[in-house]
C-alpha positions as CSV (number, residue, x, y, z in Angstrom):
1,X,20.3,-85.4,36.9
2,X,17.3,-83.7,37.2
3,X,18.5,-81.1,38.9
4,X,21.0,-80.4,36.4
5,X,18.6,-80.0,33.5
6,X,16.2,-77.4,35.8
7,X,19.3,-75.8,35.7
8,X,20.4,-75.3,32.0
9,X,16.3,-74.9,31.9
10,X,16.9,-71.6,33.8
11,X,20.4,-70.8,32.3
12,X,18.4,-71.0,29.1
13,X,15.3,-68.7,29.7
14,X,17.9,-66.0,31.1
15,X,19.8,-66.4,28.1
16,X,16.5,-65.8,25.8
17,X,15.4,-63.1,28.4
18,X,18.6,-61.5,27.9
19,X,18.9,-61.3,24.3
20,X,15.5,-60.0,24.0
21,X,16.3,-56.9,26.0
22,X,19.2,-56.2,24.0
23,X,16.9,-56.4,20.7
24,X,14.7,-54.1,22.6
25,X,17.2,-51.4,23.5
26,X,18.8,-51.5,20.1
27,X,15.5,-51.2,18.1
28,X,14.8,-47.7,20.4
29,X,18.4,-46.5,19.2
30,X,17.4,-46.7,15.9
31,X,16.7,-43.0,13.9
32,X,16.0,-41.5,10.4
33,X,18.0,-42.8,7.5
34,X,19.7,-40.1,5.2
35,X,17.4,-41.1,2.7
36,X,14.2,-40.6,5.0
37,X,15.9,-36.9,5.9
38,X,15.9,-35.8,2.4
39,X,12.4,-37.2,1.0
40,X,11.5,-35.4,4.1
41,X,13.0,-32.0,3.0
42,X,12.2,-32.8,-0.2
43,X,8.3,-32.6,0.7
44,X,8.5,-29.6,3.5
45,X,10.3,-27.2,0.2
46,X,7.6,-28.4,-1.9
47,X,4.7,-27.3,0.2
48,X,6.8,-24.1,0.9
49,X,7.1,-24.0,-2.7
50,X,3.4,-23.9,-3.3
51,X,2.4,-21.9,-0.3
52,X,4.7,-19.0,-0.8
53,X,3.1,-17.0,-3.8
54,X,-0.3,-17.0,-1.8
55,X,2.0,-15.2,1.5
56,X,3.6,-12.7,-0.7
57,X,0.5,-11.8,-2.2
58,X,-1.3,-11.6,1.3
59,X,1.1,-9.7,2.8
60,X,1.4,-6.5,0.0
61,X,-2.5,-6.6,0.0
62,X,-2.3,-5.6,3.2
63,X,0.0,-3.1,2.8
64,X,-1.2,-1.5,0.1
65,X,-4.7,-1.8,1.8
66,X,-3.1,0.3,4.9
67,X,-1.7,2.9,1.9
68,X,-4.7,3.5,0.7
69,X,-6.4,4.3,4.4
70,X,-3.2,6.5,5.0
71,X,-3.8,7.8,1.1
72,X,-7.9,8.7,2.0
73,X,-7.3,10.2,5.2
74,X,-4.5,12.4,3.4
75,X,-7.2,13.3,1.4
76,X,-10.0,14.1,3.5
77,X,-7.4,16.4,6.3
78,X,-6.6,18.3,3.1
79,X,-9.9,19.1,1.9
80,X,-10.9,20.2,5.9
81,X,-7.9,22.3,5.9
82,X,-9.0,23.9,2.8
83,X,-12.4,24.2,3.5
84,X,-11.6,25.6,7.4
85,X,-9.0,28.1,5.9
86,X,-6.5,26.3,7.6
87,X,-4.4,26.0,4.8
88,X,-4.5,28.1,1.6
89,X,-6.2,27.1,-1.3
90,X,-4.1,25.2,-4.3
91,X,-2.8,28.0,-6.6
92,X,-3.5,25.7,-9.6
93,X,-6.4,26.7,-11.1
94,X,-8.3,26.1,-14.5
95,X,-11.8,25.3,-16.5
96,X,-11.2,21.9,-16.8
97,X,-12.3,19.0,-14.5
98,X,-10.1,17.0,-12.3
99,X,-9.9,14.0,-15.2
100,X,-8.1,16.5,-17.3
101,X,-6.1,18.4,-15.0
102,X,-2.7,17.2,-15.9
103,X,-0.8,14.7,-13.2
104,X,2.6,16.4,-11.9
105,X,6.1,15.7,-13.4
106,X,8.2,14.1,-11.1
107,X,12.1,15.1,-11.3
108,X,14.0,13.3,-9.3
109,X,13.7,15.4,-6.5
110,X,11.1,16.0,-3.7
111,X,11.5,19.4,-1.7
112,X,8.9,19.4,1.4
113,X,10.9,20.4,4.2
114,X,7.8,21.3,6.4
115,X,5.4,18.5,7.5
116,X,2.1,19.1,6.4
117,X,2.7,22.2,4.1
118,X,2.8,23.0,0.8
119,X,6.4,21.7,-1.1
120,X,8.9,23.8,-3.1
121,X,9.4,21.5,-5.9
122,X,8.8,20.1,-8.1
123,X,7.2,23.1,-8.9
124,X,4.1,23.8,-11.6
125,X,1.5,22.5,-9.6
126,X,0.0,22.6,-6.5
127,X,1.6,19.7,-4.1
128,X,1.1,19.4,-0.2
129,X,3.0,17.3,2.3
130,X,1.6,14.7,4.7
131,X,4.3,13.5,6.7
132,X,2.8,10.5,7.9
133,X,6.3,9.0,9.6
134,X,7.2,12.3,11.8
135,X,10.6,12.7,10.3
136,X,9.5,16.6,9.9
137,X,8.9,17.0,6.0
138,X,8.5,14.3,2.9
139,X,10.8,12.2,1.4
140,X,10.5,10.3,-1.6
141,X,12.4,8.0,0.1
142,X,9.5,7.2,2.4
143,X,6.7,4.4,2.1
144,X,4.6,6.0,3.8
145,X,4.6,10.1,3.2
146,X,1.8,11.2,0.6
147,X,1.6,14.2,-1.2
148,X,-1.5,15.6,-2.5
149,X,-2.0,17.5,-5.7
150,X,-4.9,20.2,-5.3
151,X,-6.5,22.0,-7.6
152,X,-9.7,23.8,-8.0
153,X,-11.8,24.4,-10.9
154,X,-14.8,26.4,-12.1
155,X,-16.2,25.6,-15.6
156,X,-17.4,29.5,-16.0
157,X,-14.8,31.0,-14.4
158,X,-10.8,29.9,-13.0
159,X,-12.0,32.8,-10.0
160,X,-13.4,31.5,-6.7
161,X,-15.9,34.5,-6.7
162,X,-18.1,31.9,-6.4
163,X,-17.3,29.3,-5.2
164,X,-15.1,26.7,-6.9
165,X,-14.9,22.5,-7.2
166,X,-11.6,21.3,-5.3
167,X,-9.8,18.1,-7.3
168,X,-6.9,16.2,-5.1
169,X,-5.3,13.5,-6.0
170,X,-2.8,11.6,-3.6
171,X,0.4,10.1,-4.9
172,X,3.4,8.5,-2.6
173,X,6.2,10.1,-1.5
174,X,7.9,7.7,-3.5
175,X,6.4,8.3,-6.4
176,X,8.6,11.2,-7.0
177,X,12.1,9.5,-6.8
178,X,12.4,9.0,-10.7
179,X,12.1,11.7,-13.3
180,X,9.1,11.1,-15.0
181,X,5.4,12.4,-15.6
182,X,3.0,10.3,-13.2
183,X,-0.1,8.7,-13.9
184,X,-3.9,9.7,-13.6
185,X,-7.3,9.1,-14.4
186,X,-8.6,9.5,-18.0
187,X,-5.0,10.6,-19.2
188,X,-5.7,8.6,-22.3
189,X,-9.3,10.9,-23.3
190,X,-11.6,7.8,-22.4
191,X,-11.4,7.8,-18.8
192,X,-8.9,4.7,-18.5
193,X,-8.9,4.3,-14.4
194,X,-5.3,3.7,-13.2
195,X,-6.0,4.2,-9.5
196,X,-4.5,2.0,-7.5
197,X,-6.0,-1.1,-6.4
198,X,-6.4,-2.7,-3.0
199,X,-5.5,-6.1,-4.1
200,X,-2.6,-6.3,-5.2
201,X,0.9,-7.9,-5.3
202,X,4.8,-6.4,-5.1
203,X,5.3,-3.2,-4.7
204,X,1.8,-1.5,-6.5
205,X,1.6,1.0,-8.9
206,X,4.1,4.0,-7.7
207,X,3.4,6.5,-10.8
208,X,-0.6,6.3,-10.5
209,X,-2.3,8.1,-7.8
210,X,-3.7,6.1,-4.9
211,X,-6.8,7.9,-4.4
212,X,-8.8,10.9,-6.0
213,X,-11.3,13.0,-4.9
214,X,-13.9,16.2,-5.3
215,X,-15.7,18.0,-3.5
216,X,-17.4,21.7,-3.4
217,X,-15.6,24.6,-1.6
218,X,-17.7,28.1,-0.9
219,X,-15.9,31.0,0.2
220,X,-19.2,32.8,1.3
221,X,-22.8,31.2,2.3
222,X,-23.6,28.3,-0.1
223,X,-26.2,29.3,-2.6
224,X,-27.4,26.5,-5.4
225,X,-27.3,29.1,-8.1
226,X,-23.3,29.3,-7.7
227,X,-23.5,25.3,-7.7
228,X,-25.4,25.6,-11.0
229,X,-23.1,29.0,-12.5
230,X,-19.8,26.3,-11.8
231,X,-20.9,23.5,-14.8
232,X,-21.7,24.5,-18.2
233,X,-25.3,24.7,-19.2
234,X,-25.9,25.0,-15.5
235,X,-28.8,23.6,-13.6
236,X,-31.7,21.9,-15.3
């Protein structure tokens, strides 16, 4: 008799023993409900949601933060080249100062079929070619091509008898894929400043000029009295 009950006693604990591994194993089968799945996408598009805006804007500051290095060294090879006689001097010439020295007219077309020359059209003004992406000229297809406008100045005299203040400005290639007059500094007589910024989101400002500069160009020894016979009212 006693035997007997030691044995159901047994038969028993197996029997619990049992059941509790099959509990066991089907609690670690369990998963995510649907519901679970969706609140979690729910909450990942939210926070992708609130974090995309800041990417976006990350990402075209830092391009146009590269277009503006391309932009100034555009700039500074075309003034060396100018001032080495490497290149000729911009044909454009006048009395006036760079801020009103009119911006080039853009028509639709952009003829520079030599890299790092002067292009064919539009024509009017004086507009050079950096080919930045080696494809042998610029396109105004291209995102990173700039073109410089040159032009020198002398307040007495349009001559470079003595010497003569060179103006550039630096637009993108793709600034000149629509017909239209671009942008530029004081174009509205009280020196409204429409150069491009570095911070900045989409796709920038394509009609305004990403950087201008000046500087002094002498075709003989410098002397300050052709500095001073360049600005009206000369030196004081």
């Amino acid at each position: 008799m006693l035997i007997g009950k030691k044995g159901n006693k047994q038969r028993l604990q197996a029997t619990e023993v049992g059941n509790t591994s099959v509990s066991y194993l089907r609690y670690n089968e369990g998963g995510f409900t649907i519901i679970e799945s969706l609140v979690a996408i729910l909450v990942v598009s939210i926070l992708l949601v609130a974090i995309a805006p800041v990417l976006s804007l990350s990402v075209a500051t830092r391009i146009q933060s590269r277009r503006i290095e391309l932009a100034t060294q555009a700039a500074k090879s075309y003034i060396d080249a100018v001032k080495t006689k490497k290149i000729d001097a911009p044909t454009s010439t006048g009395t006036d100062t760079l801020t009103a020295y009119a911006a080039p007219t853009a028509t639709g077309t952009l003829t520079c079929t030599t890299a790092n020359s002067y292009c064919t059209a539009p024509t009017g003004t004086s507009l050079y070619c950096v080919d930045f992406d080696s494809s042998g000229g610029c396109e105004n297809t291209s995102v990173t091509d700039m073109v410089v406008q040159g032009f020198r100045y002398n307040s007495v005299s349009s001559t470079a008898t003595t010497g003569y203040a060179l103006g550039v400005r630096v637009y993108r290639a793709d600034a000149f894929k629509e017909s239209t007059t671009l942008s530029r500094n004081n174009e509205s007589g009280d020196y409204k400043k429409v150069t491009q910024a570095t911070f900045t989101g989409g796709v920038g400002q394509r009609k305004a000029p990403v950087v201008e500069m000046t500087t002094d160009i002498n075709d003989t020894v410098p002397k300050y009295s052709d500095l001073c016979a360049r600005y009206t009212g000369g030196c004081n």
